[in-house]
Every structure is written in C-alpha cells, then in structure tokens.
N, C-alpha and C positions, 0 to 999 in steps of 0.2 A: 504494500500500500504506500509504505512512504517513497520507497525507488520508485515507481509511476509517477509521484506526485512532482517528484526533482525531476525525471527527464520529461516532461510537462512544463516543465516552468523550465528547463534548459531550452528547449524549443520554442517556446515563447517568448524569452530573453531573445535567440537567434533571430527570429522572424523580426523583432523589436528594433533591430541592427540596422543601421542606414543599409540601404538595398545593394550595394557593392559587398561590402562587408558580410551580408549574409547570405549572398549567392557564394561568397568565397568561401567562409566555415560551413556550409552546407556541401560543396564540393571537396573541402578537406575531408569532412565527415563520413562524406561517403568514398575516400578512398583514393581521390586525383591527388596526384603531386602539385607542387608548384609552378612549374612549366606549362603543365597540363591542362592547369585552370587559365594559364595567364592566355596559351593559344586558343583557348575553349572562351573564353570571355572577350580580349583582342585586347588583351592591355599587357603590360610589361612585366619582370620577374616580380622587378622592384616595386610593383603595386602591391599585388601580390602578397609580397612579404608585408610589406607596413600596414594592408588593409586586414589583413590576417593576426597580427599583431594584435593592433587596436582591437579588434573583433574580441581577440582573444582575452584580451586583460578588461574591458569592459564586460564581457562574461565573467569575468573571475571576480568583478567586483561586487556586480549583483551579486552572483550566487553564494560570496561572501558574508555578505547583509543576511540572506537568506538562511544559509546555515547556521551561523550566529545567532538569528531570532529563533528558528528552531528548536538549537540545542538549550538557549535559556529558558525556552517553553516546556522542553524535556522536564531542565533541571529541577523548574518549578512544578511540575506536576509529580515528578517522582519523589519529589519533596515534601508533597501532602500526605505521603501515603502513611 
C-alpha cells in the first residue's frame, strides 16, 4: 500500500516537471541512454544531461519533503500506541 502510494506520487512529481524534463526522466526511466534520448528528442548531449539533472534533484527534493512528513507521521502514530 504505501510502495503504490510513493510510485504514484513519483509519477506525478515526473508529469509535474517542465515538459523537456519529463519526456527526459520518462525516457531515462524507461531505459534510453543519453545519446539516445538526445537523437530521439533533437537536442544535444549536453541538454540532456542538465535537463536530467535538474529533473533529477527536483524529484529528490519533493520526494524528500514527502518522506520526511511520512516518516514523522509514522513516528507519531506508533507513538500512541
């Protein structure tokens, strides 16, 4: 239950991504290299990597936040018991 509800909210994070960005971690996701994507979308290595980047670390910051609230939500409920 909660693994569904994170890759859920991982994919909804991705979609949320300026639309370069998440055509790009959607295509890492599933598998293309870097080159790959760059001839499959028409933009260069070096987009690529930085858009990827970005992608990548604004995903890490939500899902940060998220985890975070979480795991205090955990604490405090297993803390009533």
């Amino acid at each position: 239950m909660v693994g569904e509800e994170v890759i859920r909210r991982l994919y909804n994070d991705i979609h949320a991504l300026p639309s370069e960005q998440s055509r790009i971690i959607r295509l890492s996701i599933a598998g293309f290299k870097g080159a790959e994507i760059a001839r499959r979308l028409g933009i260069s290595i070096n987009t690529v990597k930085t858009q990827k980047y970005r992608g990548y670390r604004s995903l890490r910051l939500k899902l940060s936040k998220f985890f975070f609230l979480f795991s205090s939500l955990f604490a405090l409920l297993t803390g009533l018991k």
